[in-house]
C-alpha positions as CSV (number, residue, x, y, z in Angstrom):
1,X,-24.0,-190.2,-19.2
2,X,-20.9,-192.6,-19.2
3,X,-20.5,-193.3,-22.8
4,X,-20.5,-189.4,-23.0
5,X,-17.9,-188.8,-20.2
6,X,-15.6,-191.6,-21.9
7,X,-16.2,-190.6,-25.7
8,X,-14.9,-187.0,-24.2
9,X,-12.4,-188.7,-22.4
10,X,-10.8,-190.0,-25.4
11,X,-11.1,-187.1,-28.1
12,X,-9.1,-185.2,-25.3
13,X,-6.6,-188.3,-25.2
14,X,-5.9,-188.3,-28.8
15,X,-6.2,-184.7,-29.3
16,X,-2.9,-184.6,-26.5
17,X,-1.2,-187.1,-28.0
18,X,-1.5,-185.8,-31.4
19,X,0.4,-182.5,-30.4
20,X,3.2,-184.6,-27.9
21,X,6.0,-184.4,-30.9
22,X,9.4,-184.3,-29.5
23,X,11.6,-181.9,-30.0
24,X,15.2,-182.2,-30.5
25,X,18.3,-179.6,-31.7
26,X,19.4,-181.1,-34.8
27,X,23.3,-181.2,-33.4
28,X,21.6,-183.5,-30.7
29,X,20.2,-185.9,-33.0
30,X,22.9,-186.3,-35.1
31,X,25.2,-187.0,-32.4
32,X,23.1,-190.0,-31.1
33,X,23.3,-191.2,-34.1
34,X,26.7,-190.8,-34.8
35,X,27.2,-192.4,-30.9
36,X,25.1,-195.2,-31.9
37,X,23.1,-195.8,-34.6
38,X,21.1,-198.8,-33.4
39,X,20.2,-197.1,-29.9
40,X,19.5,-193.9,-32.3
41,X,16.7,-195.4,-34.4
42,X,15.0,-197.5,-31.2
43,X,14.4,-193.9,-30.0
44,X,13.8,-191.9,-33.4
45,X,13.1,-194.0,-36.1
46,X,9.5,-193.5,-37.7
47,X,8.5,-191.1,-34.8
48,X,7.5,-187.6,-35.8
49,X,10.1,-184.4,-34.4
50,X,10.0,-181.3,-34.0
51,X,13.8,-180.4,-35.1
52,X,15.6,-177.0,-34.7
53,X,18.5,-176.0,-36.2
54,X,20.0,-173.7,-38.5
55,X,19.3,-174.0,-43.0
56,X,23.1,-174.7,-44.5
57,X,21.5,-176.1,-47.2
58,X,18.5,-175.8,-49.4
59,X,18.6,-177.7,-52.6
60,X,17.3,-181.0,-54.2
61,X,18.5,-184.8,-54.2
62,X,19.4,-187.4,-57.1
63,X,15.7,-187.8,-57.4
64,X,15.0,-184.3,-57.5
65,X,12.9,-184.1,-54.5
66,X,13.3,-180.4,-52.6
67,X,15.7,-180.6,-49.2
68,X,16.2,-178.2,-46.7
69,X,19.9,-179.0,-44.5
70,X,20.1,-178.3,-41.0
71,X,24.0,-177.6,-40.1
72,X,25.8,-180.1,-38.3
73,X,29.0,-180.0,-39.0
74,X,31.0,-178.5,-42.2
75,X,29.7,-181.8,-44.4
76,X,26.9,-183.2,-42.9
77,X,23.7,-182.7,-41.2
78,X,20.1,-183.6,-41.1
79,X,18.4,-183.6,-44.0
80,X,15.0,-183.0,-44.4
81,X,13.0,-183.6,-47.4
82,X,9.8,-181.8,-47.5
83,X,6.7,-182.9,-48.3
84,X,4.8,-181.6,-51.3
85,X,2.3,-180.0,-49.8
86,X,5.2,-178.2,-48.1
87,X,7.1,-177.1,-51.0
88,X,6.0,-173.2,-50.9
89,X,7.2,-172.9,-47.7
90,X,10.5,-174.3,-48.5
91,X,11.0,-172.0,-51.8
92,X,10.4,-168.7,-48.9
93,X,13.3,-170.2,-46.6
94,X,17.0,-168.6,-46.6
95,X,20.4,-170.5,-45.4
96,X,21.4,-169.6,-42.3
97,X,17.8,-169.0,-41.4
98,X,17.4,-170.8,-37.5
99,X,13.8,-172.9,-37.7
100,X,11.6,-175.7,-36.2
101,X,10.6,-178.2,-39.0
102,X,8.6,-181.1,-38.0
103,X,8.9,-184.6,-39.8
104,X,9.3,-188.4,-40.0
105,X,13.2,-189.5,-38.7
106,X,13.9,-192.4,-41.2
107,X,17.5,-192.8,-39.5
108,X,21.0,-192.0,-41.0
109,X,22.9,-192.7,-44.3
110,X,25.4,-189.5,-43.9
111,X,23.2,-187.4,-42.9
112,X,20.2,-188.0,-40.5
113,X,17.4,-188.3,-43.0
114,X,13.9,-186.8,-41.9
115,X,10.7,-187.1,-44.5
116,X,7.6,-185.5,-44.9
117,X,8.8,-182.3,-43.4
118,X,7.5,-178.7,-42.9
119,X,8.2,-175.8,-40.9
120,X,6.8,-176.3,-37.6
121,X,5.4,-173.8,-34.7
């Protein structure tokens, strides 16, 4: 009966910790950064957000991977590339639009750069 209890015990652990994704306004996360990049990444970097914000920008980069902008300030932002699996959703978004995208903070060169997005809940 105790290997039950505990195998149940730790599904329900992981399945918790699977949804704890931190959310953060997009203004906020780019003025840590903009504070203090180091301290920025130590609390970001690699860790999975749930950003919101408002689309100023839906285009693609150099490489030609798809990019949604949340607005910041008049030239930069947080960027967030979507993943490909993602890619319908982005081609239904509209500038100005205020959303929730979740994905991967990889910290800031310009803009706060987020991978492996998608509109969140």
């Amino acid at each position: 009966m105790k290997k039950f209890v505990t195998l149940g015990l730790l599904c329900l652990t992981s399945a918790v910790f699977a949804e704890d994704v931190v959310r953060v306004d997009a203004g906020k996360l780019y003025a840590e950064y903009e504070k203090n990049a180091i301290a920025a990444d130590k609390k970001y970097k690699d860790k999975e957000l749930l950003i919101s914000g408002t689309i100023d920008k839906i285009d693609k980069d150099l490489l030609g991977k798809p990019f949604a902008r949340l607005h910041v300030n008049d030239f930069l932002g947080v960027q967030c590339n979507f993943a490909p699996e993602s890619i319908d959703q982005l081609a239904k978004a509209r500038v100005k639009a205020h959303v929730l995208i979740k994905g991967k903070v990889q910290g800031r060169i310009g803009n706060v750069i987020v991978t492996e997005c998608s509109f969140g809940k």
